[in-house]
Backbone as a chain_set.jsonl record, in Angstrom:
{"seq": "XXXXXXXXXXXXXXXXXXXXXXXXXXXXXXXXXXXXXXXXXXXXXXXXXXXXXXXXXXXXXXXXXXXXXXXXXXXXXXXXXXXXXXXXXXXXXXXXXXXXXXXXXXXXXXXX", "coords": {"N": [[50.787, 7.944, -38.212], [49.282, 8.543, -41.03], [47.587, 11.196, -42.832], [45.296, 10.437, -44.937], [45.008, 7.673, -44.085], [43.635, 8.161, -41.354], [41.549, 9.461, -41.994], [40.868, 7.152, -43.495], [40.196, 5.078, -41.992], [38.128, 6.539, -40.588], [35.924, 6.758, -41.798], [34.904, 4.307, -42.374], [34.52, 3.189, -39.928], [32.081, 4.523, -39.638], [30.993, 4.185, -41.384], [30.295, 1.384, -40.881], [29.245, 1.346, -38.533], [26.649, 2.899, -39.084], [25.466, 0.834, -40.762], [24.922, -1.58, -39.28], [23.068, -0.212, -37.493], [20.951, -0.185, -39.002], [20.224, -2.588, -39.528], [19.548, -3.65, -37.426], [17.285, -2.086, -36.635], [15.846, -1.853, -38.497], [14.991, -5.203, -38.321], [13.936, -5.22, -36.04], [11.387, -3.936, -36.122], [10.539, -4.945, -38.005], [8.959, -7.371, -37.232], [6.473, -8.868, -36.629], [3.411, -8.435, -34.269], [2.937, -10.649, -31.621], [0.152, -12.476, -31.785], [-2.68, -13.919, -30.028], [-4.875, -16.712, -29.671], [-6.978, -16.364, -28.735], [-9.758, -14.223, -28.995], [-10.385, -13.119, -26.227], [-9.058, -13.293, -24.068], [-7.157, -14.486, -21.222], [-8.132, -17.417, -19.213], [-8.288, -17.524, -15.795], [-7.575, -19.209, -13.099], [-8.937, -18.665, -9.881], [-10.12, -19.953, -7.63], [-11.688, -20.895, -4.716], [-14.388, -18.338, -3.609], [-14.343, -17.73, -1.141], [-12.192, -18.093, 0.276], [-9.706, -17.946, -2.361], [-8.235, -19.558, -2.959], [-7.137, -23.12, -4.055], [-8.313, -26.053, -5.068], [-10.185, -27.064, -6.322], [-12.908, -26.294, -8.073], [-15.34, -24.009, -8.437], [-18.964, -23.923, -9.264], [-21.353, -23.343, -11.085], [-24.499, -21.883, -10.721], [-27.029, -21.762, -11.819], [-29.802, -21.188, -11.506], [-29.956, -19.343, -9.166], [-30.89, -18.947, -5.673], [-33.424, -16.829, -4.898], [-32.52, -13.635, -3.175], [-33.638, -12.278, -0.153], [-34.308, -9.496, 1.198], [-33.791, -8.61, 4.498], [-35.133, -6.306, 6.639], [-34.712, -4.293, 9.247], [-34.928, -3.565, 12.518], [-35.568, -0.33, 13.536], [-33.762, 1.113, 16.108], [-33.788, 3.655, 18.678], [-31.376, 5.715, 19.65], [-29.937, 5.807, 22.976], [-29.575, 8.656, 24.602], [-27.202, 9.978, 26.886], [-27.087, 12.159, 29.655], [-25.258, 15.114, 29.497], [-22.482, 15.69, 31.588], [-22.06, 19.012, 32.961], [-18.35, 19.914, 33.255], [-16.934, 22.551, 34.7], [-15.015, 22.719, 36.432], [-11.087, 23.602, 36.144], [-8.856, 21.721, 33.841], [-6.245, 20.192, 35.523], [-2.329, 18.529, 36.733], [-1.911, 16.864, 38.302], [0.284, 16.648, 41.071], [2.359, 14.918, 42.939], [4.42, 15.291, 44.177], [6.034, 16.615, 47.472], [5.084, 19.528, 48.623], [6.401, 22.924, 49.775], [5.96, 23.465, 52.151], [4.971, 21.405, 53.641], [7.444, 20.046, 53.586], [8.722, 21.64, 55.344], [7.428, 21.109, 57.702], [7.629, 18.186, 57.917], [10.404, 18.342, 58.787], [10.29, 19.872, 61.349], [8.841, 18.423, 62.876], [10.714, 15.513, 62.618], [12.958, 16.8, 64.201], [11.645, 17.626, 66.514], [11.029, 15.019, 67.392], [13.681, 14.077, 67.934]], "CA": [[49.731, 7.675, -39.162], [48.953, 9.945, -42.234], [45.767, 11.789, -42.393], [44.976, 9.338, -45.603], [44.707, 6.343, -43.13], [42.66, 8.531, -40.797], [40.054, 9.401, -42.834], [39.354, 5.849, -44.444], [38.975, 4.802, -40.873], [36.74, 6.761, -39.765], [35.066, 6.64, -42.59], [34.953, 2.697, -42.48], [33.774, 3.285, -38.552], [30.788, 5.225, -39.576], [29.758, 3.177, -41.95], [29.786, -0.021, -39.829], [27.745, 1.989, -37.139], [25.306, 2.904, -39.695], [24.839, -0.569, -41.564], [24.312, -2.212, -37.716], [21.8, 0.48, -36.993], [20.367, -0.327, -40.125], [19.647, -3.557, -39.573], [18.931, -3.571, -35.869], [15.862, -0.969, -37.011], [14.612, -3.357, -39.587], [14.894, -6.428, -37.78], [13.134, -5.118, -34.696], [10.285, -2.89, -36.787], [9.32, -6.234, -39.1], [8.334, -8.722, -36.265], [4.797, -9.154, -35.764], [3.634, -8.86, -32.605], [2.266, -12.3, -31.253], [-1.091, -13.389, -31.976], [-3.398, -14.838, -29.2], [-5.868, -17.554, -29.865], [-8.341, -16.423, -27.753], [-9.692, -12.702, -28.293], [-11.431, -12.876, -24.792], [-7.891, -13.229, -23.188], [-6.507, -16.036, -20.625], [-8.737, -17.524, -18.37], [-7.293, -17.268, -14.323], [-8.638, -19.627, -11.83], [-8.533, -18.108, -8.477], [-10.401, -20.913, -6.567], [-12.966, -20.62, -4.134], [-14.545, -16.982, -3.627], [-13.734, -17.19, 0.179], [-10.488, -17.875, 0.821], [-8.881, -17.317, -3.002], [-6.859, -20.725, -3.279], [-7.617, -24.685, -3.911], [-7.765, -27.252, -6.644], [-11.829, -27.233, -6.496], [-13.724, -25.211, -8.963], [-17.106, -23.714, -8.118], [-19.915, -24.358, -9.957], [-22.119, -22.154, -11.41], [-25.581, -22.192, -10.181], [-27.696, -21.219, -13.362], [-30.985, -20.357, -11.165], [-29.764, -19.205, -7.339], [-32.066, -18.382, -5.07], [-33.718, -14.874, -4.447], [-32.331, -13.282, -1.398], [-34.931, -11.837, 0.784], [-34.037, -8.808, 2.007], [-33.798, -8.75, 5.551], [-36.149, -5.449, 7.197], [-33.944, -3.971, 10.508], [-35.753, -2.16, 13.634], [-34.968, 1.003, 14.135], [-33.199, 1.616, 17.486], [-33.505, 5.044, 19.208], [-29.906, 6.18, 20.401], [-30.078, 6.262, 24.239], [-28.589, 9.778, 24.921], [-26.519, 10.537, 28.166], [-27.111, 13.278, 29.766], [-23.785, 15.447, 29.281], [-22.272, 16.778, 32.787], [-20.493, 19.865, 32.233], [-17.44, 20.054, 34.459], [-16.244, 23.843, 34.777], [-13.362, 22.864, 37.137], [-9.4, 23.529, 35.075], [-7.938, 20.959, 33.972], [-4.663, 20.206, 36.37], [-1.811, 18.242, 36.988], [-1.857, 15.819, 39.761], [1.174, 16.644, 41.688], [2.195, 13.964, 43.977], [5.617, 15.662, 45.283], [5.064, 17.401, 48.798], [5.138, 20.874, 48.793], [7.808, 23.294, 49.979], [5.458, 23.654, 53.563], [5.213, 19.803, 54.064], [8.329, 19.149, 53.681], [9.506, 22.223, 56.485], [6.798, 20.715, 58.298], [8.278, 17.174, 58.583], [11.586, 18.725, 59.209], [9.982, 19.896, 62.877], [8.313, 16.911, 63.356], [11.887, 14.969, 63.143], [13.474, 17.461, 64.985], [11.045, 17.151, 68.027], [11.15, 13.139, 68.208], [15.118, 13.635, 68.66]], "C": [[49.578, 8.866, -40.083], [47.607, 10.107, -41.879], [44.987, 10.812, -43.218], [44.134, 8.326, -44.842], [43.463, 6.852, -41.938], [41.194, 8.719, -41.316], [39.363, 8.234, -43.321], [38.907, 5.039, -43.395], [38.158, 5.219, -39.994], [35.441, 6.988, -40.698], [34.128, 5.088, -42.695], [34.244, 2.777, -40.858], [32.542, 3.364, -39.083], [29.673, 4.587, -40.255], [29.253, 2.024, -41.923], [28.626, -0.054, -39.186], [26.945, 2.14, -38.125], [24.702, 1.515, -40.165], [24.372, -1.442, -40.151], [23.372, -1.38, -37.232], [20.934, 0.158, -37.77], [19.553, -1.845, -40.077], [19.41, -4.023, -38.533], [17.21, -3.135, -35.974], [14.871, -1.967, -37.517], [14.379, -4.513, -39.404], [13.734, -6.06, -36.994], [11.365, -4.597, -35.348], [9.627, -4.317, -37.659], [9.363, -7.258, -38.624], [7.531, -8.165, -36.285], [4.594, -9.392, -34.956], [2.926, -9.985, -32.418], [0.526, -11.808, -31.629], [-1.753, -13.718, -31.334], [-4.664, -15.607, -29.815], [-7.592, -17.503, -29.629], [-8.82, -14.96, -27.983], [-9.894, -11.989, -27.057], [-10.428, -12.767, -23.932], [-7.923, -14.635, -22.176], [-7.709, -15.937, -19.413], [-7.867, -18.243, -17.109], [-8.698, -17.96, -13.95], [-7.955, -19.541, -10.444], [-9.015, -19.173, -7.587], [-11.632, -20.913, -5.948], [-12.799, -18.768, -4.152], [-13.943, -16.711, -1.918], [-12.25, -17.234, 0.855], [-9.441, -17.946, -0.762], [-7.946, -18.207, -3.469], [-8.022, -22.19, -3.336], [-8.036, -24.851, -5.091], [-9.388, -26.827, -7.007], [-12.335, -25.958, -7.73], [-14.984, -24.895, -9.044], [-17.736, -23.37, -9.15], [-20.765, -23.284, -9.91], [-23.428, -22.552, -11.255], [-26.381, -21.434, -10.972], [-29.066, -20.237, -12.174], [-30.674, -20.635, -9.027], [-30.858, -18.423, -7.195], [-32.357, -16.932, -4.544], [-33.331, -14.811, -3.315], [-33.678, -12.357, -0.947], [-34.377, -10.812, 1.457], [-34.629, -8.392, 3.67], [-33.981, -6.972, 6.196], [-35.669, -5.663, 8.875], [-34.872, -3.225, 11.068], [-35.21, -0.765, 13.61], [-35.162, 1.271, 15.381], [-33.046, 2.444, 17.932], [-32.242, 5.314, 19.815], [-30.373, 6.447, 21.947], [-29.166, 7.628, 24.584], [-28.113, 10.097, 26.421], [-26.868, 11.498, 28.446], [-25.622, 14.032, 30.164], [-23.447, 16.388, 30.96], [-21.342, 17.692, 32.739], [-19.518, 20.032, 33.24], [-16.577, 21.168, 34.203], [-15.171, 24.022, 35.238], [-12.465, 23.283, 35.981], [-8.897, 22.153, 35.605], [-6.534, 20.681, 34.66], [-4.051, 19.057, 36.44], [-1.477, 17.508, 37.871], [-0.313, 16.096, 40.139], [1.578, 15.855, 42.723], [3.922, 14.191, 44.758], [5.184, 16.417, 46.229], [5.874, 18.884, 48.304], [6.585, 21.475, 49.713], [7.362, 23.283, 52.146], [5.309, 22.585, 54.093], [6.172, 19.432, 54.483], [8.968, 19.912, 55.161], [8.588, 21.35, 57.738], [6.85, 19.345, 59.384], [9.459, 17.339, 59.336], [11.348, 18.964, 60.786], [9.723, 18.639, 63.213], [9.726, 16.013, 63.994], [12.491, 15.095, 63.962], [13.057, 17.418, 66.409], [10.986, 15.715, 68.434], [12.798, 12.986, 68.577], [14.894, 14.325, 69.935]], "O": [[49.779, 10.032, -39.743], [46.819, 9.561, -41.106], [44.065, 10.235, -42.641], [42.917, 8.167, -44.926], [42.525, 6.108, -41.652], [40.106, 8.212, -41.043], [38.168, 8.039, -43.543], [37.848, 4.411, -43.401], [37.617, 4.69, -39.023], [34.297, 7.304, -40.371], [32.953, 4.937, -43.03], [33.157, 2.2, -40.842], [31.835, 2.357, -39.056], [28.461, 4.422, -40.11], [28.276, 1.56, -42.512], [27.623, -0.764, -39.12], [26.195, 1.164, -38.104], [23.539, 1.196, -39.918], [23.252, -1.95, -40.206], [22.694, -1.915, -36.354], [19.82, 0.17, -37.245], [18.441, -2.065, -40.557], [18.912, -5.143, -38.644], [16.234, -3.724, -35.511], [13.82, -2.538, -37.224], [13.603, -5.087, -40.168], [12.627, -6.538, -37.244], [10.332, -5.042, -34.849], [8.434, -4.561, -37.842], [9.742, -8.227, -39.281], [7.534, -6.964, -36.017], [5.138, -10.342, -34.393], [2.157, -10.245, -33.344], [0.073, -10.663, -31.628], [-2.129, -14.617, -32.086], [-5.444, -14.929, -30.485], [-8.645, -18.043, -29.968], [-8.318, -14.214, -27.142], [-9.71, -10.801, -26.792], [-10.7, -12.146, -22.905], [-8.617, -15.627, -22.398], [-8.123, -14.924, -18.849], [-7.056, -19.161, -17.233], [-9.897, -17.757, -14.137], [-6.928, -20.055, -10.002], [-8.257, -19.372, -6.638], [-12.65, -20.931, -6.64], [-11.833, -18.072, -4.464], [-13.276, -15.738, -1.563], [-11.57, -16.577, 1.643], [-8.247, -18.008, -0.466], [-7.01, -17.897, -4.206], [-9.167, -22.315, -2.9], [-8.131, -24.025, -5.998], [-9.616, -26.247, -8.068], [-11.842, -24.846, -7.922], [-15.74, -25.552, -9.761], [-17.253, -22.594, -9.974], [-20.921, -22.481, -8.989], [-23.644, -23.691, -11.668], [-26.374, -20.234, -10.699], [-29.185, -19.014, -12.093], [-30.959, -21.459, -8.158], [-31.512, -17.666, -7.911], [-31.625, -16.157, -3.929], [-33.598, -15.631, -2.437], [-34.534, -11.907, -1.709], [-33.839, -11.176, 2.503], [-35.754, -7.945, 3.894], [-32.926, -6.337, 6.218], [-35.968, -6.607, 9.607], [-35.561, -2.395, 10.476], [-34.0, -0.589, 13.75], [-36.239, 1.586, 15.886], [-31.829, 2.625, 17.917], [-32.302, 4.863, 20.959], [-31.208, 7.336, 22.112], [-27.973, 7.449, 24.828], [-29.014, 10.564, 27.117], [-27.135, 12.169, 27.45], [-24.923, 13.556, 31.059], [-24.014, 17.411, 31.344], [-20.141, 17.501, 32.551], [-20.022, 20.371, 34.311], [-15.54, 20.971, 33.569], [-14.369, 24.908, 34.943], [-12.979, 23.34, 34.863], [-8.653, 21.632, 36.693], [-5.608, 21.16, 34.004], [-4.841, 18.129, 36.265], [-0.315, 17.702, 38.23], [0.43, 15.636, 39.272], [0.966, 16.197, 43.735], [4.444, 13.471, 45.609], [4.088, 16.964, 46.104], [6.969, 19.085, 47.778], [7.503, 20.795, 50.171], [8.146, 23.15, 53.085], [5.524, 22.64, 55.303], [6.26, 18.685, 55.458], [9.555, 19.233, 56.004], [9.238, 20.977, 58.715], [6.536, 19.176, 60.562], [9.666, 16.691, 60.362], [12.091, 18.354, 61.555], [10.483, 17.9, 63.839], [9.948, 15.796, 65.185], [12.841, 14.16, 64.683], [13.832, 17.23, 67.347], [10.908, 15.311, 69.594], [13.226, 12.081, 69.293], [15.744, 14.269, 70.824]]}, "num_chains": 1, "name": "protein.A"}
């Protein structure tokens, strides 16, 4: 190839890539973004309030009734009396000892 031929295609490259950037830019930049109908946004029906699902649609109850607040005893805490236990904490060991075990060793020894 001559250098000629090089140059007019990469000249001819560059200016492909630019004219497709070119109109990628300006395509994308002069859409309007959508529109909604509603300014308040989409209305979601979840269902009942207690369990969150079902066809039904609860009704709005213009004048519900006053709740009554409900006036609790007050219950004194029964307190334990705390026993302090000074012993150390230990280990329950439930293998026999080194004096047990010589211990049985006679034992055996005298029933032969």
């Amino acid at each position: 190839m001559t250098g000629n031929n090089k140059n007019s295609a990469l000249i001819g490259a560059v200016l492909f890539h630019v004219i497709l950037i070119l109109i990628l830019i300006f395509s994308t930049l002069s859409t309007p973004p959508p529109t909604f109908p509603d300014p308040e946004g989409i209305t979601v029906d979840i269902g009942m309030d207690e369990t969150g699902m079902g066809e039904t649609e609860p009704l709005f109850n213009p004048n519900p009734e006053p709740i009554t607040p409900v006036t609790e005893t007050e219950t004194e805490p029964v307190s334990e009396p705390e026993v302090a236990d000074n012993s150390p904490l230990t280990q329950e060991d439930d293998s026999p000892t080194e004096e047990e075990i010589r211990k049985e060793k006679e034992l055996a020894e005298k029933k032969k």
